[in-house]
MOPAC internal coordinates of N, CA, C and O (Angstrom, degrees):
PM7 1SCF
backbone

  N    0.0000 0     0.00 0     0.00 0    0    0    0
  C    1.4733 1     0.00 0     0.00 0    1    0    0
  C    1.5288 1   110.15 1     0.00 0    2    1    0
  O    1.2310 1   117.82 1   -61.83 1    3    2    1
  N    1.3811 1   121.75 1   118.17 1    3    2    1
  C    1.2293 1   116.68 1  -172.50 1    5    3    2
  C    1.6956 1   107.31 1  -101.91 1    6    5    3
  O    1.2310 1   126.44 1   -14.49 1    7    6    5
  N    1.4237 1   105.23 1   165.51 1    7    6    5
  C    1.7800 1   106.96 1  -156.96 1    9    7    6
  C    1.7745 1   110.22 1   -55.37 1   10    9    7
  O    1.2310 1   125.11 1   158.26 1   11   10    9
  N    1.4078 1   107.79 1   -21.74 1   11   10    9
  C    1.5983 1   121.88 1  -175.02 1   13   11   10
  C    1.7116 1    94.11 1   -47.60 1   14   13   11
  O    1.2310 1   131.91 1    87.74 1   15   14   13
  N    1.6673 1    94.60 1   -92.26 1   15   14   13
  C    1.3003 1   111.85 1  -173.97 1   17   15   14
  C    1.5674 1   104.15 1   -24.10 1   18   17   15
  O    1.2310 1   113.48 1   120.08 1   19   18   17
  N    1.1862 1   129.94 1   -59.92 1   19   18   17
  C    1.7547 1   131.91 1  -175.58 1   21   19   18
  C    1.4627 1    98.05 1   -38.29 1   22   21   19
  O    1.2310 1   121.19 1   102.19 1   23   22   21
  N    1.2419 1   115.32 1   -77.81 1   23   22   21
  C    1.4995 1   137.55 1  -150.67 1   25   23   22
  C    1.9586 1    84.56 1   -45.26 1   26   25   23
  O    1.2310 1   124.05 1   121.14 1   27   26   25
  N    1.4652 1   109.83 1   -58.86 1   27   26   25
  C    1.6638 1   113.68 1  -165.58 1   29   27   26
  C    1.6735 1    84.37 1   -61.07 1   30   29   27
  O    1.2310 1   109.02 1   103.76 1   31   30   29
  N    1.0583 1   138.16 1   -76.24 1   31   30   29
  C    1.4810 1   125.62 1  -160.91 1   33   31   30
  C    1.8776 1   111.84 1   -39.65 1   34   33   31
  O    1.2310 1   124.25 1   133.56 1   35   34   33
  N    1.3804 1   109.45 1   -46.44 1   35   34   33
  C    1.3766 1   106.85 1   175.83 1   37   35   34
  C    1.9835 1   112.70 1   -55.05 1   38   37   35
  O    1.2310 1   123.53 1   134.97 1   39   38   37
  N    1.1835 1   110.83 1   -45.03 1   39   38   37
  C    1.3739 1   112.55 1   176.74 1   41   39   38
  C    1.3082 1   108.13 1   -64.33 1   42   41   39
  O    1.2310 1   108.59 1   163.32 1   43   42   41
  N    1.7835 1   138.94 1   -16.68 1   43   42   41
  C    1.4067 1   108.18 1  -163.61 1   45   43   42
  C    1.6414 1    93.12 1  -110.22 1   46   45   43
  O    1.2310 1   122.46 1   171.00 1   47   46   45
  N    1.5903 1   112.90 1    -9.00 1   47   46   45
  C    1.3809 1   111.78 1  -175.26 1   49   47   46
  C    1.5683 1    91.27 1  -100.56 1   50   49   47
  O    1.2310 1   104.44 1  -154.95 1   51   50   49
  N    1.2187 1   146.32 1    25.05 1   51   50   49
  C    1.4275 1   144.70 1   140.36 1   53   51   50
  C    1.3688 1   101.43 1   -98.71 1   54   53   51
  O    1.2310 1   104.73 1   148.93 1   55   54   53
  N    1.7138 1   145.83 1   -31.07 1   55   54   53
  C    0.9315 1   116.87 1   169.01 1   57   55   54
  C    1.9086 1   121.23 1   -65.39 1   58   57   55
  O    1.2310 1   128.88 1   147.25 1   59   58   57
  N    1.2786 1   100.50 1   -32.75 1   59   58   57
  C    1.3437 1   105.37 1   177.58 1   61   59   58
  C    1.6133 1   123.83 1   -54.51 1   62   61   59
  O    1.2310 1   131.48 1   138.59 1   63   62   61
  N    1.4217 1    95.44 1   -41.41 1   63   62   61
  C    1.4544 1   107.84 1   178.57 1   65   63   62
  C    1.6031 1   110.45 1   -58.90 1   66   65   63
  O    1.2310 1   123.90 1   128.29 1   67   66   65
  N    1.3877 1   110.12 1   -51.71 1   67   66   65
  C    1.8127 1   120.97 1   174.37 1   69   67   66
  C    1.6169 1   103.16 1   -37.69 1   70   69   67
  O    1.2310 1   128.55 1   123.11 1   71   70   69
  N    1.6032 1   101.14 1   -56.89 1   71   70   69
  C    1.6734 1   107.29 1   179.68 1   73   71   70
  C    1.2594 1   124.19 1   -49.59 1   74   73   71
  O    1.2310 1   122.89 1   137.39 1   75   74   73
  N    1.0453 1   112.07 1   -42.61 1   75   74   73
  C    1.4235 1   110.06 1  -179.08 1   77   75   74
  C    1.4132 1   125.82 1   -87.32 1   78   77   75
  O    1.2310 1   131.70 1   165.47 1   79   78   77
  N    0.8893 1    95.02 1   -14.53 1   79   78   77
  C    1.8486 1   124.04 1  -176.34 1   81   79   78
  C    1.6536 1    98.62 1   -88.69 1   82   81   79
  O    1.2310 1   115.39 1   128.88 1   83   82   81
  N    1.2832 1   126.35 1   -51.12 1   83   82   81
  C    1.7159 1   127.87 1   169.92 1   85   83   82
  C    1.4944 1   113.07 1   -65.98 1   86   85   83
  O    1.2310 1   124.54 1   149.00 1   87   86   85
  N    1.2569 1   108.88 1   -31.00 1   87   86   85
  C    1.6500 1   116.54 1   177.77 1   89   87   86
  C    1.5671 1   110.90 1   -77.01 1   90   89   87
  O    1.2310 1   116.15 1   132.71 1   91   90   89
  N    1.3614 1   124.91 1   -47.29 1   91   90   89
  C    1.4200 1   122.42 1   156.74 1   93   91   90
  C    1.5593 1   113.02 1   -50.23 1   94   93   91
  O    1.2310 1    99.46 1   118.66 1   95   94   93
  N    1.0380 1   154.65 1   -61.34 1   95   94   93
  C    1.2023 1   167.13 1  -173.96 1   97   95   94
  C    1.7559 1   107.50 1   -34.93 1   98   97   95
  O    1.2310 1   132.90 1   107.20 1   99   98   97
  N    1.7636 1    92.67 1   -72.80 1   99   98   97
  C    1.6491 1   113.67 1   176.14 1  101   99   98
  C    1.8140 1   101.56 1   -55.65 1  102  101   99
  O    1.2310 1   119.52 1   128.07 1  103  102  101
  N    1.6108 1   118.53 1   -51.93 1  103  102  101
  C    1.1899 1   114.70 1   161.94 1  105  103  102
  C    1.7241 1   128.02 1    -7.59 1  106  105  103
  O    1.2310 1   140.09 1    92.85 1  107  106  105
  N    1.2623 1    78.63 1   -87.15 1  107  106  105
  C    1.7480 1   115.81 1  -170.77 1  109  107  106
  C    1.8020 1    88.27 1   -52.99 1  110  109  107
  O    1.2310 1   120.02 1   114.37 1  111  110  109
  N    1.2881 1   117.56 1   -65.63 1  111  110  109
  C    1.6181 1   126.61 1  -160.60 1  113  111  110
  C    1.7120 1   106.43 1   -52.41 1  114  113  111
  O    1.2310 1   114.83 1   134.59 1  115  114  113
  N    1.2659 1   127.40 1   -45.41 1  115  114  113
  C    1.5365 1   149.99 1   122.22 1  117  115  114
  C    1.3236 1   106.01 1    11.31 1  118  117  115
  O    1.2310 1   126.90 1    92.86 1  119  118  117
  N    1.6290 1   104.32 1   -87.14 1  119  118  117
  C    1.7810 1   116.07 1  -162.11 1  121  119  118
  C    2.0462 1   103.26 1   -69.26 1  122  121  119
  O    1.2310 1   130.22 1   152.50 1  123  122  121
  N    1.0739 1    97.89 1   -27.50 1  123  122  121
  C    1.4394 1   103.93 1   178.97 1  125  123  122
  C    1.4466 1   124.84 1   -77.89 1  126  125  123
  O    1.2310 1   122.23 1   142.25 1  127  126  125
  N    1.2098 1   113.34 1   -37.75 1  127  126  125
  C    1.7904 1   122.35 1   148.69 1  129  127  126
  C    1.0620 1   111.61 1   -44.14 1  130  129  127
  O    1.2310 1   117.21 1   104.90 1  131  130  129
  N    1.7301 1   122.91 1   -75.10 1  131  130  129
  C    1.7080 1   125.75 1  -176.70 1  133  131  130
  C    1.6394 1   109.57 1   -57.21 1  134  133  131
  O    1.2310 1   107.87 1   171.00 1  135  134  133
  N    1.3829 1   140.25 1    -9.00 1  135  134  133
  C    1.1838 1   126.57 1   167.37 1  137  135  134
  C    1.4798 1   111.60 1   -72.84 1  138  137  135
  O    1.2310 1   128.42 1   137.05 1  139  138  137
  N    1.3935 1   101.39 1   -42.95 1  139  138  137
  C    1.6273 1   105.61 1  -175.19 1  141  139  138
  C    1.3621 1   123.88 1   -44.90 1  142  141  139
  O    1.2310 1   120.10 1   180.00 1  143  142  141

């Protein structure tokens, strides 16, 4: 595995992380409207 390939794996498992992390967020922001 040469350092390229790494570096691209670190960028798509930080984009993923953003995703899931913005999707919890909008989530949460969601359930907190419909309580109101």
């Amino acid at each position: 595995m040469s350092t390229k390939s790494k570096g691209i794996d670190k960028i798509k498992l930080l984009q993923a992380v953003t995703t899931i992390v913005t999707g919890i967020i909008m989530l949460n922001a969601v359930l907190k409207a419909a309580k109101k």
